[in-house]
TORLUM-930573 format. One line per field, with one value per residue (C-alpha): residue in three letters; chain; z, x, y. Coordinates in steps of 0.25 Angstrom, whole numbers. Last residue first. Layout:
BEGIN
r [ALA/...]
c [A/...]
pz [Z/...]
px [X/...]
py [Y/...]
***
This chain:
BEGIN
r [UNK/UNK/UNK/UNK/UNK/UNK/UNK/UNK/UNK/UNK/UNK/UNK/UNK/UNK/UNK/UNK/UNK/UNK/UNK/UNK/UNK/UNK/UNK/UNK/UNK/UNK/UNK/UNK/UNK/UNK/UNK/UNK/UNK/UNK/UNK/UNK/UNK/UNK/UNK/UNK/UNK/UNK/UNK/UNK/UNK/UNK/UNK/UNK/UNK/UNK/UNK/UNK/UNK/UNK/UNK/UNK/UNK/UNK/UNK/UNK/UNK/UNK/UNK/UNK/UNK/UNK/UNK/UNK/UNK/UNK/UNK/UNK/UNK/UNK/UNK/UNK/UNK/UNK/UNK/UNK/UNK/UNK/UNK/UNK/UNK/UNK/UNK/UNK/UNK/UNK/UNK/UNK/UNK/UNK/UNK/UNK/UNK/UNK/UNK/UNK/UNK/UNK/UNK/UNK/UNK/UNK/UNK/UNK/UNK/UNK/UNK/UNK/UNK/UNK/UNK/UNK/UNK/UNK/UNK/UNK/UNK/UNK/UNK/UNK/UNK/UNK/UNK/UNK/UNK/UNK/UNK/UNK/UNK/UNK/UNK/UNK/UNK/UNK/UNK/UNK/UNK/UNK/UNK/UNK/UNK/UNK/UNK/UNK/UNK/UNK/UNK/UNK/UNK/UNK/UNK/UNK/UNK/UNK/UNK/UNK/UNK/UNK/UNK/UNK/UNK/UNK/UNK/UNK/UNK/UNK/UNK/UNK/UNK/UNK/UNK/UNK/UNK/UNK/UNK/UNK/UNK/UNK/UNK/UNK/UNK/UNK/UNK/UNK/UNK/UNK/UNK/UNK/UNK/UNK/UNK/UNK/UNK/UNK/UNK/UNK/UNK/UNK/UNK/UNK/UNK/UNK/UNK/UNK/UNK/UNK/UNK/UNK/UNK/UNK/UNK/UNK/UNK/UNK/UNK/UNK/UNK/UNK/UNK/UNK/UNK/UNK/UNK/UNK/UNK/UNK/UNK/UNK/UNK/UNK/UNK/UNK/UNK/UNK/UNK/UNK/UNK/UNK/UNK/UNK/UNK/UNK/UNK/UNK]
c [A/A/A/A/A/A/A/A/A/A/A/A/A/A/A/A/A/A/A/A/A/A/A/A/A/A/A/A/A/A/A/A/A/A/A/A/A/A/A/A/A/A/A/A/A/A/A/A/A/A/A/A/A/A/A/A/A/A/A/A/A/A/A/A/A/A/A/A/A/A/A/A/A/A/A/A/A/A/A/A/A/A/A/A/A/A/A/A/A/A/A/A/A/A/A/A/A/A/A/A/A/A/A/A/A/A/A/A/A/A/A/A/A/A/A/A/A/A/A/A/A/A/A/A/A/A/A/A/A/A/A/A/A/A/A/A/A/A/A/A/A/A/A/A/A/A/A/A/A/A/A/A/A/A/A/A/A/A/A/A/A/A/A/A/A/A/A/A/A/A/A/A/A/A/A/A/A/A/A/A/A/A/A/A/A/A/A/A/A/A/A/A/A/A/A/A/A/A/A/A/A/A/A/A/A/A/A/A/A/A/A/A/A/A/A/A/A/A/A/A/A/A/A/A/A/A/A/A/A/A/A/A/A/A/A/A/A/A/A/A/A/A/A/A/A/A/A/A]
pz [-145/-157/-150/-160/-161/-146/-142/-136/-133/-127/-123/-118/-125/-117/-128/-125/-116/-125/-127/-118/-108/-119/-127/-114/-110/-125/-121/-109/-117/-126/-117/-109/-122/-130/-134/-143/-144/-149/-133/-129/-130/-122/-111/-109/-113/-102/-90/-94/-86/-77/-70/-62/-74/-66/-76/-87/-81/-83/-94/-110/-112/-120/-125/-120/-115/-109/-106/-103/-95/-95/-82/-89/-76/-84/-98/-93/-82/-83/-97/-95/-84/-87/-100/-90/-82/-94/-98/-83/-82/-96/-89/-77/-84/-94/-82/-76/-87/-95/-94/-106/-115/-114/-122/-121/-106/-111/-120/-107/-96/-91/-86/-90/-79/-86/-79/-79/-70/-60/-50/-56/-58/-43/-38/-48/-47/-36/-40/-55/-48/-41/-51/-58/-49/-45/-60/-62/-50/-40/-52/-56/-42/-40/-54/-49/-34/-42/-51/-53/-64/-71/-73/-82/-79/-82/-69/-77/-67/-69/-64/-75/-70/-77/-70/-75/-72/-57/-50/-40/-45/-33/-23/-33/-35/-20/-18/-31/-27/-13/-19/-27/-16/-7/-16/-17/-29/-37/-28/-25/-24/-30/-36/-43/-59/-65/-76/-82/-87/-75/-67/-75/-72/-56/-56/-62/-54/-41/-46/-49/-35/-29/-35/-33/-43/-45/-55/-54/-68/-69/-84/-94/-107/-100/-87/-96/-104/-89/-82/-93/-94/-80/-79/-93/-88/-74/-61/-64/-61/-59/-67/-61/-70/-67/-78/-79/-95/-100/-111/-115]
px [107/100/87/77/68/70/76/70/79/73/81/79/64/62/55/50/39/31/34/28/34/45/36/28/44/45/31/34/47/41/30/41/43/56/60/60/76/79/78/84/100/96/92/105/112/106/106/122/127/116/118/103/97/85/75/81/74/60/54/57/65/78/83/74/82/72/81/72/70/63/61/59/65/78/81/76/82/97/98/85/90/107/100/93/105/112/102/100/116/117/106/115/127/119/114/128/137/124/130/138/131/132/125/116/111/107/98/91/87/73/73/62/63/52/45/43/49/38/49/58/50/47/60/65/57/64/79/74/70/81/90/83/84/97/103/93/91/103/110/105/104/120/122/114/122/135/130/146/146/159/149/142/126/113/101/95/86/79/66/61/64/52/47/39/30/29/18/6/-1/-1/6/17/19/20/30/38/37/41/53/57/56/64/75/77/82/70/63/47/34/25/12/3/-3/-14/-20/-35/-30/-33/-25/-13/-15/-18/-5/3/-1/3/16/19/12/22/35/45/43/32/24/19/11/2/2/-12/-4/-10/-3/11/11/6/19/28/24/27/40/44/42/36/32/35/51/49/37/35/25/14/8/-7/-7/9/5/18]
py [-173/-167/-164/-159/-172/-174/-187/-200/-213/-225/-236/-250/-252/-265/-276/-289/-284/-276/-261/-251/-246/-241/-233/-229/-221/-217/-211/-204/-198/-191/-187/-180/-172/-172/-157/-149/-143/-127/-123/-136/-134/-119/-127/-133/-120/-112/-125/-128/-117/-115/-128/-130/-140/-146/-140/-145/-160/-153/-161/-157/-170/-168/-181/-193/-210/-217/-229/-243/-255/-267/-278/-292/-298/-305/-298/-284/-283/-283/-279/-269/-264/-261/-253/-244/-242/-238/-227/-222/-222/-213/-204/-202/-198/-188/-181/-181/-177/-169/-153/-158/-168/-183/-194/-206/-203/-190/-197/-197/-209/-212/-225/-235/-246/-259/-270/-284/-297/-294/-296/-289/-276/-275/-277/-266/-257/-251/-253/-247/-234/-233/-234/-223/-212/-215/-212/-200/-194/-198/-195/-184/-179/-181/-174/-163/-163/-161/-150/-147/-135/-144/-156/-145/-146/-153/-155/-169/-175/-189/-196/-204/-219/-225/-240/-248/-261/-259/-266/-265/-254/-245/-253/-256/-243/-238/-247/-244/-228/-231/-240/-226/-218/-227/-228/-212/-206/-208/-198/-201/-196/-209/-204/-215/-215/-222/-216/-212/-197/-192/-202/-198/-180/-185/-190/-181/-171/-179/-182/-166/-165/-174/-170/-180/-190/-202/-206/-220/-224/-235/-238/-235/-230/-215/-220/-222/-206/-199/-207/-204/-190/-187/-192/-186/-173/-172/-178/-192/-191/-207/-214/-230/-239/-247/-255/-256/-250/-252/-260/-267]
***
């Protein structure tokens, strides 16, 4: 599929892989909607796309909210007058021990990461099924493929993003020729460490990536094009992208 004219929703825009994403799919010629909760970070971003010839427009909105995502669908539709994807990038990954007890972290991940998303999809939706076409791309982990200690919840929530994902495409794919895809990265170098607060685990996480080079956020904006832009008879369902260096 040529992605140039389409419209497509970017959650978490206002950095890292966000922000790559909706800066990689203007350049190919898409309508991007960036929006987060950082205004000026939005704003920025903006104005850095239509410099470079795109087309981009700020929605400020928390994906935990209903009525923030259906403001960002309304507004989409009024500015280009579809919705052809949707990336579900907002996430949070604060690790700790279960036995430290980060109860209100594990509540935010999954208000974040699992909520997030499934409100997303329920406000495209509509929209999608009526013009029988579109395509959810959720980004999950290779955490949701394998545990680790310190990764209970986060790993949690990534696994039900990957098996959400596949429940679309069986359910939508077949009958509203709705796609939908698993973005699966290993270590990203964005700021999700940053909102690591358990001190126990934060000195020996960072350390496991001192010797470790990183995926880029422009790795992952491009498996993201990759899967946009295949013809309609094929929906990439998973894609999984490690680091050279990363063994597991």
């Amino acid at each position: 599929m040529n992605i140039e004219g389409k419209t497509v929703i970017i959650t978490g825009a206002s950095s890292g892989i966000g922000e790559a994403t909706a800066k990689k799919l203007a350049k190919e010629g898409a309508n991007v909607v960036i929006s987060a909760r950082r205004e000026e970070r939005l704003k920025s971003l903006k104005e850095d796309i239509e410099k470079d010839g795109g087309k981009a427009h700020v929605v400020i909105a928390d994906v935990t909210k209903k009525e923030d995502f259906e403001k960002i669908v309304s507004e989409t539709k009024s500015e280009f007058g579809s919705i052809d994807a949707l990336v579900n990038n907002a996430g949070l990954m604060p690790l700790s021990y279960v036995k430290n007890l980060h109860t209100d972290e594990w509540n935010t991940m999954v208000d974040v990461n699992i909520k997030g998303v499934l409100n997303g999809v329920a406000a495209v939706l509509p929209t999608m099924k009526e013009q029988k076409s579109g395509h959810i791309i959720n980004i999950s982990s290779s955490a949701g493929n394998k545990i680790y200690p310190g990764g209970a919840v986060y790993c949690a929530t990534k696994a039900a993003v990957k098996m959400f994902t596949e429940g679309l495409r069986m359910e939508l794919a077949p009958n509203f020729g709705i796609k939908a895809t698993s973005i699966e990265p290993g270590a990203v170098a964005t700021e999700l460490t940053d909102t690591i607060t358990d001190e126990e685990i934060k000195e020996g996480f960072v350390s496991s990536l001192e010797d470790l080079t990183p995926l880029e956020s422009e790795d992952i904006a491009e498996a993201i094009y990759y899967a946009l832009s295949q013809p309609g008879r094929a929906n990439i369902n998973e894609v999984y992208v490690m680091p050279t260096s990363q063994e597991q």
